[in-house]
C-alpha positions as CSV (number, residue, x, y, z in Angstrom):
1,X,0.0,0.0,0.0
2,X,1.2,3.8,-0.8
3,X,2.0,6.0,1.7
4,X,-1.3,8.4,0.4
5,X,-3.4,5.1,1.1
6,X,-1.8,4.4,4.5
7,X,-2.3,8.1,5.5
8,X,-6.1,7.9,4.0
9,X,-6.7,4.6,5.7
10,X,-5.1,5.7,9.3
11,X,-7.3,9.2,9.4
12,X,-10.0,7.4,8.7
13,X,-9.6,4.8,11.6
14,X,-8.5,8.1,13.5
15,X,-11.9,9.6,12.5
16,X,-14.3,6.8,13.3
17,X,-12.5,6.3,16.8
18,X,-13.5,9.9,17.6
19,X,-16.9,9.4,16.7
20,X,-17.3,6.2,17.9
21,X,-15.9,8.1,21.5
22,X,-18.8,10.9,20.6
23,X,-21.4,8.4,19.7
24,X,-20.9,7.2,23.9
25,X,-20.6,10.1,25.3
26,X,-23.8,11.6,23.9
27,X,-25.5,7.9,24.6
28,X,-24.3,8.6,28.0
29,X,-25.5,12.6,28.4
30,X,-28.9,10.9,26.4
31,X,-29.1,8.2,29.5
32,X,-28.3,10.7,32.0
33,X,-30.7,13.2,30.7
34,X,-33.6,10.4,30.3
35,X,-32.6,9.4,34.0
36,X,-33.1,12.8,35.6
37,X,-36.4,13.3,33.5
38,X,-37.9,10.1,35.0
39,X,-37.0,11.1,38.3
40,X,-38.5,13.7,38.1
41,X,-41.8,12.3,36.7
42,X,-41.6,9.8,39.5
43,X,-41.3,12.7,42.4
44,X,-44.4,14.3,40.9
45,X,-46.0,10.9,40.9
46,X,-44.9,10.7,44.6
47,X,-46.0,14.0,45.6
48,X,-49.1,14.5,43.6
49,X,-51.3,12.5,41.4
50,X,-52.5,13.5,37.7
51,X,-55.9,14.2,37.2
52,X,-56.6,15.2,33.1
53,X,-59.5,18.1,33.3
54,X,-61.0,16.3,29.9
55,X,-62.1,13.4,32.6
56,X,-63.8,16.2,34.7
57,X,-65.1,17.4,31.4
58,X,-66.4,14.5,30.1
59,X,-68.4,13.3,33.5
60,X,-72.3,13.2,32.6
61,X,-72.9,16.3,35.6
62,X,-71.2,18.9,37.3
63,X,-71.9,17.0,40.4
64,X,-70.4,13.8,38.9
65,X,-67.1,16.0,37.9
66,X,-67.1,17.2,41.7
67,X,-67.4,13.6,43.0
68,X,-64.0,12.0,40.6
69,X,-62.6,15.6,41.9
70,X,-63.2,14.4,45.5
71,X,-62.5,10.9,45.2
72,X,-58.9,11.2,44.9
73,X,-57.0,10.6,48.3
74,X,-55.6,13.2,50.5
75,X,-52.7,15.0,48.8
76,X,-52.0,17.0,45.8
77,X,-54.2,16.5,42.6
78,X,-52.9,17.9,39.4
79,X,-55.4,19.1,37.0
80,X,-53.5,19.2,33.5
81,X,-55.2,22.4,31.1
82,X,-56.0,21.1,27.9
83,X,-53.4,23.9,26.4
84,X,-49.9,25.1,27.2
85,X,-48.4,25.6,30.4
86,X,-46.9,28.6,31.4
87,X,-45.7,28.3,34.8
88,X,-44.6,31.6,35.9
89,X,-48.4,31.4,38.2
90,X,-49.3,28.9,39.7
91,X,-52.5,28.1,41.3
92,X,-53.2,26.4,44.2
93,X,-57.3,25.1,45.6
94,X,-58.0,24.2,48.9
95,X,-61.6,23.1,49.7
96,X,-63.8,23.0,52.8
97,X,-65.5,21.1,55.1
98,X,-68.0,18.0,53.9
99,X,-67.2,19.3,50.4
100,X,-68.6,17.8,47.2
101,X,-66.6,19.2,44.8
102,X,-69.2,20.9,42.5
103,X,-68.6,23.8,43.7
104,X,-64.7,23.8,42.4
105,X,-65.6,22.4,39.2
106,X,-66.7,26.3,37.0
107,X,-63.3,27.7,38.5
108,X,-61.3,24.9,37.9
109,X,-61.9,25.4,33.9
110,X,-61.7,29.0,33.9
111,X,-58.4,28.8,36.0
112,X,-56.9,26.2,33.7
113,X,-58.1,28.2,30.6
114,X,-55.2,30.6,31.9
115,X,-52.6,27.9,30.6
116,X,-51.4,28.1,34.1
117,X,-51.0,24.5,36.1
118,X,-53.6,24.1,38.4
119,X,-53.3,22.0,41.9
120,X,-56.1,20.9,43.6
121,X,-55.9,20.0,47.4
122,X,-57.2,17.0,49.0
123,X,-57.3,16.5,53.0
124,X,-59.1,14.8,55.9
125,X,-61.6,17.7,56.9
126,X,-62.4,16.1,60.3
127,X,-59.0,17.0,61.6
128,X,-57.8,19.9,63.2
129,X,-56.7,23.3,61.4
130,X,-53.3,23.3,62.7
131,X,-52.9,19.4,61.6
132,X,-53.8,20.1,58.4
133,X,-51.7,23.4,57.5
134,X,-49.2,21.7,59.1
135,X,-49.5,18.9,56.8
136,X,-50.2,21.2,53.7
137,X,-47.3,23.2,54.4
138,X,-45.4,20.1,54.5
139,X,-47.1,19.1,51.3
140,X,-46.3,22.5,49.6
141,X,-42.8,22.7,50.3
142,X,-42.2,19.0,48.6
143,X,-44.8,20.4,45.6
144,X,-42.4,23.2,45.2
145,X,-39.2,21.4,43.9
146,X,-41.1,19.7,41.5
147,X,-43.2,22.4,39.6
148,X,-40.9,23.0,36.3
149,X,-39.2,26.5,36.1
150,X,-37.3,28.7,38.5
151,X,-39.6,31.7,39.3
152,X,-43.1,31.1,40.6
153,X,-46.1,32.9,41.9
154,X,-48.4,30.8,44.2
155,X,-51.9,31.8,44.3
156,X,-54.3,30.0,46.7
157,X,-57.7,29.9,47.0
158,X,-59.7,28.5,49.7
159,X,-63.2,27.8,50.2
160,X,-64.9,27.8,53.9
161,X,-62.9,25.5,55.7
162,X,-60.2,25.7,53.6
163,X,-60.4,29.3,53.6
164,X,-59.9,28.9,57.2
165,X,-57.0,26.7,56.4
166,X,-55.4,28.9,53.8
167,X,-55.7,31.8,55.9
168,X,-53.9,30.6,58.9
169,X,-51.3,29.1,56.5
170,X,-50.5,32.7,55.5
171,X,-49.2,33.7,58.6
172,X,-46.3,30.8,58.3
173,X,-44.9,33.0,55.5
174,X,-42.6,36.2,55.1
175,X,-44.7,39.3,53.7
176,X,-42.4,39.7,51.0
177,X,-43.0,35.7,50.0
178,X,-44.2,35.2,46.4
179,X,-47.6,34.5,47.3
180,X,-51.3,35.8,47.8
181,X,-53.9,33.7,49.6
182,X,-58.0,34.4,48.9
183,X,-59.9,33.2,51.9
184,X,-63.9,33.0,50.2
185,X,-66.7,32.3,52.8
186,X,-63.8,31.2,55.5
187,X,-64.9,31.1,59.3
188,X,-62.1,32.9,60.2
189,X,-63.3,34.0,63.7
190,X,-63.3,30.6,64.4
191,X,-66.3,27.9,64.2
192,X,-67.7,26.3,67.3
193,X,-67.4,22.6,66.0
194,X,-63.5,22.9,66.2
195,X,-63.4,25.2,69.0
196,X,-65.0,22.0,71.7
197,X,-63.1,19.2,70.1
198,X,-59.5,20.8,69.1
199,X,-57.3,22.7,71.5
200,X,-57.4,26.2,71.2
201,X,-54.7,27.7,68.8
202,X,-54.9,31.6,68.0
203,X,-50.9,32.2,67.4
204,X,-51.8,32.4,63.8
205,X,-53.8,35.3,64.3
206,X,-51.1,36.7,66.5
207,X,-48.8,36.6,63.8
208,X,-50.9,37.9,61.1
209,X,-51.7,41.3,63.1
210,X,-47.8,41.6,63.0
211,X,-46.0,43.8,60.4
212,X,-43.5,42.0,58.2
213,X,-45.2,38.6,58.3
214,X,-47.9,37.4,56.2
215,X,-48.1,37.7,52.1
216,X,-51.1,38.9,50.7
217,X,-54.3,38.2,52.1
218,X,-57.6,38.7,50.6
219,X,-60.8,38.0,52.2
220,X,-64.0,37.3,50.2
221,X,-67.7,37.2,52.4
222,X,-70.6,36.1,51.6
223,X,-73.5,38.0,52.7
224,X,-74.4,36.6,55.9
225,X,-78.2,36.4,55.3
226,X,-77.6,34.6,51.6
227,X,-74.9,31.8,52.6
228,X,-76.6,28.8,54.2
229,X,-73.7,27.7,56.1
230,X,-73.9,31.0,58.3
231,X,-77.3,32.5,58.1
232,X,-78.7,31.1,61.6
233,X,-75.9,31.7,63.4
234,X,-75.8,34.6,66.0
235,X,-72.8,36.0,64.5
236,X,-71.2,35.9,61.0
237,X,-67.8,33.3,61.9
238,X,-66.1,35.5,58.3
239,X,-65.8,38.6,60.3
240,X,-62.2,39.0,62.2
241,X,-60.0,42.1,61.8
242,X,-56.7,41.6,60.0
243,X,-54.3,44.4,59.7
244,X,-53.1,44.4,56.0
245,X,-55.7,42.3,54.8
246,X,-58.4,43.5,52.3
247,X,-62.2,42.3,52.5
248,X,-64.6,42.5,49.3
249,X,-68.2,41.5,50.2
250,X,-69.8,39.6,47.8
251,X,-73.1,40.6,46.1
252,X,-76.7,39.3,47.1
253,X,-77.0,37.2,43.3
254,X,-74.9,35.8,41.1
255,X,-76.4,35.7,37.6
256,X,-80.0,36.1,38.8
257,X,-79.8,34.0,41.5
258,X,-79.0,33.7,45.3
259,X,-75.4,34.2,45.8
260,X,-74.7,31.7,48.5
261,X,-72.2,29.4,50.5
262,X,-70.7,27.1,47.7
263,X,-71.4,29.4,44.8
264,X,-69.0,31.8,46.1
265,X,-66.0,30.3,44.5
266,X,-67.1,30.0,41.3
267,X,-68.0,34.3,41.4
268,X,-65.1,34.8,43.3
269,X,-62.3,32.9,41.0
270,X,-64.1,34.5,38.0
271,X,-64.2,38.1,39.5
272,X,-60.4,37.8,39.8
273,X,-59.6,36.7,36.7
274,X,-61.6,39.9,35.4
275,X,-64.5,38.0,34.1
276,X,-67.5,39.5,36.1
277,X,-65.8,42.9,35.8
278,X,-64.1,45.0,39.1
279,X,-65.3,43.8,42.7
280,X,-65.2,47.7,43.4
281,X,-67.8,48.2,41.6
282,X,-71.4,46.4,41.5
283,X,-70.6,43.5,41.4
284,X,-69.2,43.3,44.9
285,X,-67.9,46.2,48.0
286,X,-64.6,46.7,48.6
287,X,-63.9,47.3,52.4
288,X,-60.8,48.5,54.4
């Protein structure tokens, strides 16, 4: 063989050895990427289960959405919007006491139309508020190194009970913490249920009549004589003073008819997303 051929021949081995050496080093950054991926799938797997919106769409009844809704354990649900997710906001549902899920199911789509990811919070209502933001907090701080992106905005919304709960949950958090929580139709003076059967815990309060802790706090009241959780009680449980916080009371009717207890998050979560127009106006009063 000539020396051209020998030279040809030897860069060619030369050649193939390097990108036989590139061929496994991108395998390996391919098996290592593919790794990490289904790690990550399997923390969100651990930490919350999938629930696709189109099953919620497809049940034969808004109450039959509500009941798959609240047939999944305790824990986080997520509910996958049918387009894009951008998720720069996130939002974040926690429901009441004895809820049946209905009642979610209106704001659920109108949240998920946002393309924002959508978490839905599941939890045993017959234990006691500081057991369960305990356990949420918990919850959320495993939820947060999952959710995909760097920068995030965490916007809760609880309903009665969970209003309660999200409320009290607020005051575990720096004011200047990425966050705002929207207490609709909470008992946040306290309900007398919990009041005889758990020990009595108002640190929470405390802490959210003191500057510097506590994010944003919204809180959205029913009208006293339209919700039927409240309206034979002696007092309404939704009034309690909060430095900081801001309270819109809702309107009499929504859409022609009684504005009540579970309808509240559905005219709430639609008033913020600027759907029923400003709460300052009629649709709802704005209070100090």
């Amino acid at each position: 063989m000539n020396q051209k051929l020998m030279a040809f021949a030897y860069f060619r081995e030369g050649n193939n050895l390097k990108c036989d050496r590139l061929h496994a080093r991108s395998g390996r950054w391919l098996f290592l990427l593919l790794a990490c991926f289904q790690a990550y799938l399997i923390a969100q797997e651990n930490i919350c289960r999938v629930l696709p919106y189109s099953r919620l769409q497809a049940a034969a009844s808004v109450s039959a959405a509500g009941h798959l809704l609240m047939n999944e354990p305790p824990g986080w649900v997520r509910l996958q919007p049918t387009q894009p997710v951008n998720a720069d906001t996130v939002w974040l549902l926690v429901h009441g006491y004895g809820s049946r899920g209905y009642e979610w199911i209106d704001a659920i789509q109108a949240l998920g139309n946002t393309g924002h990811p959508v978490y839905f919070y599941r939890y045993d209502w017959s234990r006691c508020p500081k057991a369960v933001v305990d356990s949420l907090r918990a919850d959320f701080q495993r939820l947060q190194a999952t959710v995909p992106g760097s920068s995030h905005h965490w916007i809760w919304f609880g309903h009665s009970y969970g209003a309660w709960i999200v409320a009290r949950l607020n005051a575990r958090f720096p004011a200047d913490a990425p966050m705002e929580f929207h207490a609709i139709a909470g008992p946040l003076a306290g309900m007398k249920a919990f009041q005889d059967r758990c020990p009595p815990d108002t640190t929470w309060l405390a802490l959210s009549r003191r500057s510097g802790v506590g994010p944003r706090l919204i809180q959205w009241r029913t009208l006293q004589a339209q919700d039927g959780a409240y309206r034979d009680l002696s007092r309404d449980p939704q009034v309690v003073s909060i430095p900081g916080s801001r309270v819109i009371r809702l309107p009499a009717e929504m859409d022609g008819h009684r504005l009540g207890h579970n309808w509240s998050v559905k005219w709430v979560v639609e008033t913020f997303l600027g759907l029923r127009g400003n709460p300052r106006g009629k649709s709802g009063q704005s209070e100090k």
